[in-house]
C-alpha positions as CSV (number, residue, x, y, z in Angstrom):
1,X,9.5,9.6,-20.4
2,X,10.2,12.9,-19.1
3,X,12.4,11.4,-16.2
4,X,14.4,9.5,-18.5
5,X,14.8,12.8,-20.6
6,X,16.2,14.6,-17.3
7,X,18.5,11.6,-16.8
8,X,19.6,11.3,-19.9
9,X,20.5,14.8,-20.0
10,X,21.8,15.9,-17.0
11,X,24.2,12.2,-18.0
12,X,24.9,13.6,-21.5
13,X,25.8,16.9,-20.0
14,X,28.2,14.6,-17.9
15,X,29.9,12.9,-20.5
16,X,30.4,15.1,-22.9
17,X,31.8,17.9,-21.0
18,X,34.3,15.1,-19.7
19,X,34.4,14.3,-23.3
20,X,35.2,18.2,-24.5
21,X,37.7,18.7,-21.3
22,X,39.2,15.5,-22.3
23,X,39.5,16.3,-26.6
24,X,40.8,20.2,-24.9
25,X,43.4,18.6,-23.3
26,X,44.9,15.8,-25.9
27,X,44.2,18.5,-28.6
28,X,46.8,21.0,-26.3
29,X,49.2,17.6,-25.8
30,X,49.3,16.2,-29.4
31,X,49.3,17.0,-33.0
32,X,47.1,17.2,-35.7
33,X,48.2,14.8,-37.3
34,X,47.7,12.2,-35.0
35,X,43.8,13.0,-34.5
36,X,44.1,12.5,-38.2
37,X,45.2,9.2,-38.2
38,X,42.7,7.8,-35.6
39,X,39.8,9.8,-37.6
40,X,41.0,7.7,-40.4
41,X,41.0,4.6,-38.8
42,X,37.4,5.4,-37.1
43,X,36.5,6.1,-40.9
44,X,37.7,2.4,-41.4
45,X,36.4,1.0,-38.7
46,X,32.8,2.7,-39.3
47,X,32.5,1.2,-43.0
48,X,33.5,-2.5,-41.4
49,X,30.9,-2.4,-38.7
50,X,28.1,-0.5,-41.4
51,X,28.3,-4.3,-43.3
52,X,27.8,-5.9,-39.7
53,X,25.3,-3.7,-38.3
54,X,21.8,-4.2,-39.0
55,X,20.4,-1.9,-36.5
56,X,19.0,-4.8,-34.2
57,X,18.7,-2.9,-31.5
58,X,16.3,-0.4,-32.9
59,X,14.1,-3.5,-34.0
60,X,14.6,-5.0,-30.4
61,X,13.1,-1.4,-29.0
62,X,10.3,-1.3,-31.4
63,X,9.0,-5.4,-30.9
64,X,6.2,-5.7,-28.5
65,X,6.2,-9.7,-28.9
66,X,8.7,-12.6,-28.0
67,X,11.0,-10.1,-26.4
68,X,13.1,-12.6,-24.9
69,X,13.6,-14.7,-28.2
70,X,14.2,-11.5,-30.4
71,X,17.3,-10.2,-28.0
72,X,19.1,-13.5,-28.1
73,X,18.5,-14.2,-31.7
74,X,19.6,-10.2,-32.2
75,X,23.0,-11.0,-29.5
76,X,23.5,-14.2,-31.7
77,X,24.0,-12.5,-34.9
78,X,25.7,-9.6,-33.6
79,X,28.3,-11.7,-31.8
80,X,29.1,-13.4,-35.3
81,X,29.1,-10.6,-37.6
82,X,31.5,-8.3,-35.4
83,X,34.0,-11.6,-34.6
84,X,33.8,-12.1,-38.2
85,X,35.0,-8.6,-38.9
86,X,38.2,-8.6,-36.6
87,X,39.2,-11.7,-39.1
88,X,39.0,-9.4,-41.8
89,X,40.8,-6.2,-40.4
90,X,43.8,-9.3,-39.5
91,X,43.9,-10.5,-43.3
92,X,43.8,-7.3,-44.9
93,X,46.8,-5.3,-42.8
94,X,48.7,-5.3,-46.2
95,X,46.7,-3.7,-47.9
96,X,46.2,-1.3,-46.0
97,X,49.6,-0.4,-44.7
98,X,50.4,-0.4,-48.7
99,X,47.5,2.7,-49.3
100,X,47.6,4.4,-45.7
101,X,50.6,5.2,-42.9
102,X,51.0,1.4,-41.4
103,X,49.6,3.3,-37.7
104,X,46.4,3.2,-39.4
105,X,46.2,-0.5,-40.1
106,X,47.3,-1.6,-36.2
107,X,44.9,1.0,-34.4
108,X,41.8,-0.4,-36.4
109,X,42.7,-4.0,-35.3
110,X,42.3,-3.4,-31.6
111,X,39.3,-1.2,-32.8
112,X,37.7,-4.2,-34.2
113,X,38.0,-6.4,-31.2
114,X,36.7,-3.9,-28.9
115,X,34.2,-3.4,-31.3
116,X,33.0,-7.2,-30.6
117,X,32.6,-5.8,-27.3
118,X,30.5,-3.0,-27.7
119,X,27.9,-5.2,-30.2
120,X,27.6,-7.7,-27.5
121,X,26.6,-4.6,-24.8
122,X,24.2,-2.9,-27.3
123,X,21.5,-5.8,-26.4
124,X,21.2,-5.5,-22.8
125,X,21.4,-1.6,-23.5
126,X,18.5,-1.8,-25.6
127,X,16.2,-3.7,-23.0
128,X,16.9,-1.4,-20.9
129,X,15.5,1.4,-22.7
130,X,12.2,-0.9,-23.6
131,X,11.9,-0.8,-19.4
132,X,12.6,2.7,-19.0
133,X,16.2,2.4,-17.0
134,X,17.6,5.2,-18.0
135,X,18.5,6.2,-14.6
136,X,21.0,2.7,-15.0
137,X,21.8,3.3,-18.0
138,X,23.2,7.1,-17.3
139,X,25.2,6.1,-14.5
140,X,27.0,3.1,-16.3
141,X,27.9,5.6,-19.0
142,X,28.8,9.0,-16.8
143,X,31.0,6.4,-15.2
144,X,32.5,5.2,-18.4
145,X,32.8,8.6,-19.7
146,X,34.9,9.8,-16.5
147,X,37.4,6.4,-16.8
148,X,37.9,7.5,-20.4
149,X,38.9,10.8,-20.0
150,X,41.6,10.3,-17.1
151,X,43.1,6.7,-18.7
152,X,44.1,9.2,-21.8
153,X,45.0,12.3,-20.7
154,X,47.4,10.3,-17.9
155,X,49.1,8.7,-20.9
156,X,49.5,11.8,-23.2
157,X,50.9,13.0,-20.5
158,X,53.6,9.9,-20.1
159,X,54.6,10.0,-23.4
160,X,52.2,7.1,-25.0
161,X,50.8,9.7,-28.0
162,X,49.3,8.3,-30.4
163,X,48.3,5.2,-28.3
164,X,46.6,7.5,-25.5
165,X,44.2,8.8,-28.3
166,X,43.4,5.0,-29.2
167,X,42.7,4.2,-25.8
168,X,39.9,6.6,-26.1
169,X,38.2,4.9,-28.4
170,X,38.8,1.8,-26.9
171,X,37.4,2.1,-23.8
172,X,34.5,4.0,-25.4
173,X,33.3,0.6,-26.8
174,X,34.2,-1.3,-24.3
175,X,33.4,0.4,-20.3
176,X,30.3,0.8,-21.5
177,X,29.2,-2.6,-23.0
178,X,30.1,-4.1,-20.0
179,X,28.3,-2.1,-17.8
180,X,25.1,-2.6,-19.5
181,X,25.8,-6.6,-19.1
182,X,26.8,-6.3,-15.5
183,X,23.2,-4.4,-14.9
184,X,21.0,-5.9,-17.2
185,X,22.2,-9.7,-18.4
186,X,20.4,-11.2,-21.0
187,X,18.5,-14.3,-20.5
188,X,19.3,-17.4,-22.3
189,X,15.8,-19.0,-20.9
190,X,14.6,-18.1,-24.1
191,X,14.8,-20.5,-27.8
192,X,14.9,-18.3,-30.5
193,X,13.7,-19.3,-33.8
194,X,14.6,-18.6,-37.5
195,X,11.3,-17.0,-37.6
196,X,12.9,-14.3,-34.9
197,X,16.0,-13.9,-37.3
198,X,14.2,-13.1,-40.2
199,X,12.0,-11.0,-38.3
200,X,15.1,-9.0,-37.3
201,X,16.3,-8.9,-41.0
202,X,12.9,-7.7,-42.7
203,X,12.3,-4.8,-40.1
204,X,16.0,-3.9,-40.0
205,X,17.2,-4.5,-43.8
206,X,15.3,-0.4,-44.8
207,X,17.9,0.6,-41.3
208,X,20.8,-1.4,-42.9
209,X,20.2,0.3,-46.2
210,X,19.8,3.7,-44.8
211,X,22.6,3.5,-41.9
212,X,25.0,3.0,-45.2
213,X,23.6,5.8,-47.0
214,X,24.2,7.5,-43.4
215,X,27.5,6.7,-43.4
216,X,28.1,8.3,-47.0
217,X,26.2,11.7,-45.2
218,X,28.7,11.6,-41.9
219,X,31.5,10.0,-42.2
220,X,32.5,10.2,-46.0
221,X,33.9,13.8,-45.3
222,X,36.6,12.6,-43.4
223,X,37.4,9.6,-46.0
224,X,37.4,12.4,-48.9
225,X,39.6,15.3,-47.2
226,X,42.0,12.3,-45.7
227,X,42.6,11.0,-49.0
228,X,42.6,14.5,-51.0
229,X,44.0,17.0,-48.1
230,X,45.9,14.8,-46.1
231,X,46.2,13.7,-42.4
232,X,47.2,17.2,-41.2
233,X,44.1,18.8,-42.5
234,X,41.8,15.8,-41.3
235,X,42.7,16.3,-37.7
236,X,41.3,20.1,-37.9
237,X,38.2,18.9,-39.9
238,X,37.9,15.7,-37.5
239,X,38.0,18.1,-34.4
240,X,36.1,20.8,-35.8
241,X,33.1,18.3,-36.8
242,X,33.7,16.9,-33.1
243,X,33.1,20.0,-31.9
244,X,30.4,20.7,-34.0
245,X,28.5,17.6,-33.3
246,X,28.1,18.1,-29.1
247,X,25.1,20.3,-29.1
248,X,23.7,17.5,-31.3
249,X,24.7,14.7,-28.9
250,X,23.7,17.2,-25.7
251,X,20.2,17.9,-26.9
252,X,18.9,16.0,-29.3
253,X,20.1,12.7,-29.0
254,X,19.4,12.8,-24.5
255,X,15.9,13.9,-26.3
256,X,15.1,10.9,-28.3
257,X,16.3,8.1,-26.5
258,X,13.9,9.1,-24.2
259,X,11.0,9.7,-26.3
260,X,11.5,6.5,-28.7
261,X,9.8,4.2,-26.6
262,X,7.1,6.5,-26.0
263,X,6.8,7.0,-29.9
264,X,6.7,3.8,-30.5
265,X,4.3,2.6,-27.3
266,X,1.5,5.3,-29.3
267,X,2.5,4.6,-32.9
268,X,-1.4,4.1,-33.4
269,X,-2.9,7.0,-31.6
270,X,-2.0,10.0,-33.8
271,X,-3.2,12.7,-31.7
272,X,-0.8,11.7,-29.5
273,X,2.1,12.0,-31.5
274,X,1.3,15.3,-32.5
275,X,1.1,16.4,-29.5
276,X,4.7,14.5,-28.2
277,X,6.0,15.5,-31.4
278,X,5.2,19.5,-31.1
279,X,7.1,19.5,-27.5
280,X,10.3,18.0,-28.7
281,X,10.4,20.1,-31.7
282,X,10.1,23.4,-30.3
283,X,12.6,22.1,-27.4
284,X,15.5,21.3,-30.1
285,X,14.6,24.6,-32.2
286,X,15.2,27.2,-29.0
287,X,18.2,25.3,-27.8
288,X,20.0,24.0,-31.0
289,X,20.0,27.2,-32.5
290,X,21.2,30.1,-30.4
291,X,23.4,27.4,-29.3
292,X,25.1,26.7,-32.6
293,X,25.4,30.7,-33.6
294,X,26.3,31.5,-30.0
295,X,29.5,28.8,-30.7
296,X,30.0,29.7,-34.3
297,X,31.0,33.4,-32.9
298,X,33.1,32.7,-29.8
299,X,35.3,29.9,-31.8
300,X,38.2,32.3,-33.1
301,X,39.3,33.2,-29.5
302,X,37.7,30.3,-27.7
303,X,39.3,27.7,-30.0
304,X,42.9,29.9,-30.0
305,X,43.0,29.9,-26.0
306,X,42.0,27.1,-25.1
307,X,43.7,24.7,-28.0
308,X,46.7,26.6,-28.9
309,X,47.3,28.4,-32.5
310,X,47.7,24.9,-34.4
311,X,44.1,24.6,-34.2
312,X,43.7,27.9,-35.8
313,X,42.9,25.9,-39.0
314,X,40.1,23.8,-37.2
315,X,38.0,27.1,-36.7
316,X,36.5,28.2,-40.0
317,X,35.9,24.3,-40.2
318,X,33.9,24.7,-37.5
319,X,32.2,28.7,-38.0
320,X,31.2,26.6,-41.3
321,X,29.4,23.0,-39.6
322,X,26.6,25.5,-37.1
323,X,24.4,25.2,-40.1
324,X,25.4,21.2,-40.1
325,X,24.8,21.4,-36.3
326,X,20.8,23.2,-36.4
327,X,19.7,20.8,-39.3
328,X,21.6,17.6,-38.5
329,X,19.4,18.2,-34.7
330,X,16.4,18.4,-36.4
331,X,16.8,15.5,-38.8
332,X,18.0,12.9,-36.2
333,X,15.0,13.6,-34.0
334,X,12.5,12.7,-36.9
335,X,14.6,9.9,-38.4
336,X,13.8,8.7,-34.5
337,X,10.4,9.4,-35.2
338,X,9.5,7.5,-38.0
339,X,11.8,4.7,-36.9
340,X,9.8,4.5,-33.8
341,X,6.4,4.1,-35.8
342,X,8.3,1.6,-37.8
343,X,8.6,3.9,-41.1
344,X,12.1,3.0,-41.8
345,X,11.9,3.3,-45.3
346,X,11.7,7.0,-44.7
347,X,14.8,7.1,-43.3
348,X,16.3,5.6,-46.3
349,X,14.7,7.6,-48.4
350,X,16.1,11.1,-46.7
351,X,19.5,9.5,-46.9
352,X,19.5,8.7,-50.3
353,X,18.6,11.9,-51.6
354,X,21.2,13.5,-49.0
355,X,24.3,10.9,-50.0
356,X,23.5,12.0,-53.8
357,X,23.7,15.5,-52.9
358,X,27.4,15.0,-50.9
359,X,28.9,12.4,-53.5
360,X,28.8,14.7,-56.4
361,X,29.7,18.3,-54.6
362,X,32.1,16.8,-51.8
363,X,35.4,15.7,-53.6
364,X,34.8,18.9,-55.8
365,X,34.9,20.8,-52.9
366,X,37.2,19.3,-50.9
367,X,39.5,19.4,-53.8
368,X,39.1,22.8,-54.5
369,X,38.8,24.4,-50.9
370,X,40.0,22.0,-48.9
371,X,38.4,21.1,-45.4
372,X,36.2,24.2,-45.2
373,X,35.3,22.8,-48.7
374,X,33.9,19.7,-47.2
375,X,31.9,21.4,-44.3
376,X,29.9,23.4,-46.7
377,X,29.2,20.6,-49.0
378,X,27.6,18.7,-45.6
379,X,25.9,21.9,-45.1
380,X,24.5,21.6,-48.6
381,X,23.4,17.9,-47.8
382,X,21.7,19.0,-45.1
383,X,19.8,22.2,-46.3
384,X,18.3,19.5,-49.3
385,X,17.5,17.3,-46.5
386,X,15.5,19.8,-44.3
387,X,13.1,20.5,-46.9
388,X,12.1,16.8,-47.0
389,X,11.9,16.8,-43.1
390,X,9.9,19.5,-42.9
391,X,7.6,18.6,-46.0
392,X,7.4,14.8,-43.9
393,X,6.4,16.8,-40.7
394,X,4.0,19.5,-41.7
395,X,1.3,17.0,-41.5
396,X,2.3,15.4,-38.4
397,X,2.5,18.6,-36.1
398,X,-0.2,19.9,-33.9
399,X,1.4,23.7,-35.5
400,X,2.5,24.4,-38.4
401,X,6.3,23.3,-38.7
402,X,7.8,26.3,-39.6
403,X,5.6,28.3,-37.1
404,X,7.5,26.7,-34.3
405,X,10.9,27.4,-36.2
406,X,10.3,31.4,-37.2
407,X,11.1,32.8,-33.6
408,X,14.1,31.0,-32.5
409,X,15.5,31.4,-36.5
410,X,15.3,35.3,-36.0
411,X,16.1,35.6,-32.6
412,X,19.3,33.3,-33.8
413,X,19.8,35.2,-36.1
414,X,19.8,38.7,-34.5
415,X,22.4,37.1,-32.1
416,X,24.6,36.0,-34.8
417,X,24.9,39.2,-36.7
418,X,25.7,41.1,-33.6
419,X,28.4,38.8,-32.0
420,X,30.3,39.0,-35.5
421,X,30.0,42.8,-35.6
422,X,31.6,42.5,-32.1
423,X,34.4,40.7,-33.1
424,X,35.0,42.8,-36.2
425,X,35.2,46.0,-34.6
426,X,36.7,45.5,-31.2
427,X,40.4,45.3,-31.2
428,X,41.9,44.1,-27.9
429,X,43.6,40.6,-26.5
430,X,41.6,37.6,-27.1
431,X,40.2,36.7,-24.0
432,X,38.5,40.3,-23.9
433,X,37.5,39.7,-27.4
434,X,35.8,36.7,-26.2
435,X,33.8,38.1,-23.0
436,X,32.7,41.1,-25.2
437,X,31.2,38.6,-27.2
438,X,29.9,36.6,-24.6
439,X,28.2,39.7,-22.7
440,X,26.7,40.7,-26.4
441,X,25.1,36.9,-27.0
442,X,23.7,36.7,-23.6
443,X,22.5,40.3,-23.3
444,X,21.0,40.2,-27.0
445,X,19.6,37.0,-26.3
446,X,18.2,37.4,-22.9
447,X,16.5,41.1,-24.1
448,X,14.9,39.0,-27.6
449,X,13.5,36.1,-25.4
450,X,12.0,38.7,-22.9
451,X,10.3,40.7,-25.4
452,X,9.6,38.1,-28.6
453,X,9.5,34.6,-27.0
454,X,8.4,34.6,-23.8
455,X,4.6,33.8,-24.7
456,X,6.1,30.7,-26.8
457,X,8.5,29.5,-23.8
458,X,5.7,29.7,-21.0
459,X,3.6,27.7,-23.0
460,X,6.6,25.2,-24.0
461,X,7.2,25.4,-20.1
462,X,3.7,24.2,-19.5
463,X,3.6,21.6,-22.1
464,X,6.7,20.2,-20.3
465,X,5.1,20.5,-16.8
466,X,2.0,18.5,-17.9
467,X,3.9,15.4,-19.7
468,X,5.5,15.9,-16.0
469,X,2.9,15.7,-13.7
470,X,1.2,12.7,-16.0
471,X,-1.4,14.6,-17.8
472,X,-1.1,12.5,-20.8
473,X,-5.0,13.0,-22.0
474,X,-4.2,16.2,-23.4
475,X,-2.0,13.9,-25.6
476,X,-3.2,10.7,-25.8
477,X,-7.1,10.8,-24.9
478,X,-7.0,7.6,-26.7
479,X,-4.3,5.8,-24.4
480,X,-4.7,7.8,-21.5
481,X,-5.6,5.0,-19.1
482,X,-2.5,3.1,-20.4
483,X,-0.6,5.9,-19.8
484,X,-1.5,6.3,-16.2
């Protein structure tokens, strides 16, 4: 587990740095408005593929029987549902050049076929994480990542536009999914049964439910500030949320994918999980959090220099999402933790409470304040949902939840309130605006952690070192002999 969490990370490191050189660079070549139409045809694209997507892969993960049968009765009815879907983008072109610019309507076509793609790859991908391949798995997508970023950036710089921003996308569903076949084929030794189908349906239909209400949480504010704000203001909100979403995809989401299939191999030994459970969460709260302010404070200069002054509306957008980016961290990792002990109905649950919450403040918000609106209405969502995480969690933790948060909160915090001050008070060019900052966060930081938290992060260390070295008793006395 923790060698797949390295790999995964040092790989997410990888690709999204490619990925944030690669958005830098079309952002300085291209308009607004054009990441404003591809957000709106992702928007599209993600409602089609919520009616198709029944989270099979999850369920794949979490099976411990008739492996074989499950995967091909799971690639079976993923290859059907996402064909299926391509028909209906065809058909409806009309109707959607007749509501949206006609660009839309063409880019989400080729986005549905590559999407065909990308189901088909998401079974071998899935059992390679039941086998522990993340070291394959890493390398097919670093690899992906690196094709992705030059193929676009070579044709911005030719001329292509808006195309060159579609080819992203593109060959972000497709490199992948066939790299994941190439290393791991499925087998069709296997006769899958109508039993395995509904099998896949009844653990999946809680996922398919929540995954929509998901969709309302995420995605909806791009749906509601494209329709009410225009294209324009959904490329800033699109690359501000981006932006806002890499610490997420960095740390928490390299975190899980690891530590699901060890959540789910001791979803009966309890002690265990509390013990798994306590590591990962102190890990996302002192790296999510100074993170997130640390980002929050450099944007105004970092955003200015390194994306131009037409971005200059994309930064209170983003300033606004660090609270998104803290809680959103948190919540994945235990919606990944129930899911792995097969509580999806939890999941469901947090989501419904959370699309309420965004469906009657969002368009209000959004109507009345625009993009900046809509971030703080997620950030609303969010702070409604972290009270049910942490109310889910209390009783699951080794510690007391918020005794593993306090710390890194006021150390956060501290460094927060100090990097603004900086930037309010110094007057000089940006880029010395920036370093000024820069020296504050690090200095601040570094002087907190030395005096405050460096009891808490030795003992994190040596939590870490243990799982490590293999000393799973201390975690799973139960299971320690199947651990070894």
């Amino acid at each position: 587990m923790v060698h797949g969490a390295l790999a995964i990370g040092w790989s997410t490191l990888a690709i999204h740095g490619t990925g944030l050189v690669r958005t830098a660079l079309l952002a300085r070549l291209l308009e607004p408005e054009l990441f404003g139409i591809v957000a709106m045809a992702e928007f599209l694209l993600g409602i089609l593929r919520q009616v198709q997507d029944f989270q099979f892969d999850t369920a794949l993960v979490y099976r411990q029987t008739r492996v074989p049968h499950t995967a091909l009765a799971s690639l079976a009815v993923k290859t059907l549902l996402s064909a299926s879907g391509v028909l209906l983008i065809w058909s409806g072109q009309g109707v959607l050049s007749r509501w949206y610019d006609p660009r839309i309507g063409s880019i989400l076509l080729w986005f549905g076929a590559a999407s065909v793609v990308q189901a088909i790859g998401g079974t071998p991908r899935a059992i390679m994480e039941r086998e522990f391949r993340f070291s394959e798995l890493v390398w097919v997508q670093v690899a992906s990542a690196v094709v992705r970023t030059v193929v676009p950036v070579g044709m911005a710089l030719a001329g292509y536009g808006l195309m060159s921003l579609a080819a992203s996308a593109v060959l972000d569903m497709v490199l992948p999914a066939i790299g994941f076949w190439w290393r791991r084929p499925v087998a069709f030794a296997a006769r899958p049964s109508w039993a395995d189908v509904r099998w896949l349906f009844a653990f999946s239909a809680p996922l398919w439910v929540a995954a929509w209400l998901s969709l309302i949480c995420y995605s909806a504010g791009h749906g509601f500030v494209g329709s009410l704000a225009g294209t324009v203001a959904l490329g800033s909100y699109a690359l501000a949320f981006t932006f806002a979403r890499l610490p997420v995809q960095l740390i928490t989401h390299a975190l899980s994918r690891a530590m699901f299939p060890a959540y789910a191999k001791f979803q009966h030994d309890r002690e265990a999980l509390a013990g798994l459970l306590a590591v990962a969460i102190r890990c996302l709260c002192w790296s999510l959090m100074p993170v997130a302010v640390v980002a929050a404070g450099l944007a105004p200069e970092a955003m200015r220099l390194v994306l131009g002054p037409k971005w200059d509306a994309a930064v209170p957008v983003f300033q606004s999402l660090c609270v998104f980016t803290v809680f959103r961290g948190l919540q994945d990792h235990a919606i990944d933790f129930f899911n792995a002990q097969g509580q999806t109905h939890w999941f469901r649950r947090l989501m419904s409470v959370e699309a309420l919450v965004l469906l009657l403040v969002g368009p209000w918000m959004t109507r009345r304040y625009g993009a900046v609106g809509m971030a703080w209405a997620i950030n609303l969502m969010m702070a409604v949902g972290m009270g049910w995480v942490i109310a889910s969690l209390q009783s699951m933790t080794a510690r007391g939840l918020w005794q593993m948060m306090r710390l890194p909160v006021a150390i956060s915090a501290l460094i927060g309130v100090l990097v603004a001050a900086t930037g309010l008070y110094l007057t000089a060019a940006p880029w010395l605006v920036l370093l000024a900052k820069l020296g504050v966060a690090v200095g601040v930081g570094g002087f907190s952690v030395w005096r405050l938290g460096r009891d808490e992060l030795r003992a994190l260390w040596s939590d870490v070192r243990e799982l490590w070295d293999g000393q799973w008793r201390r975690y799973a006395p139960a299971a320690g002999t199947a651990a070894g």
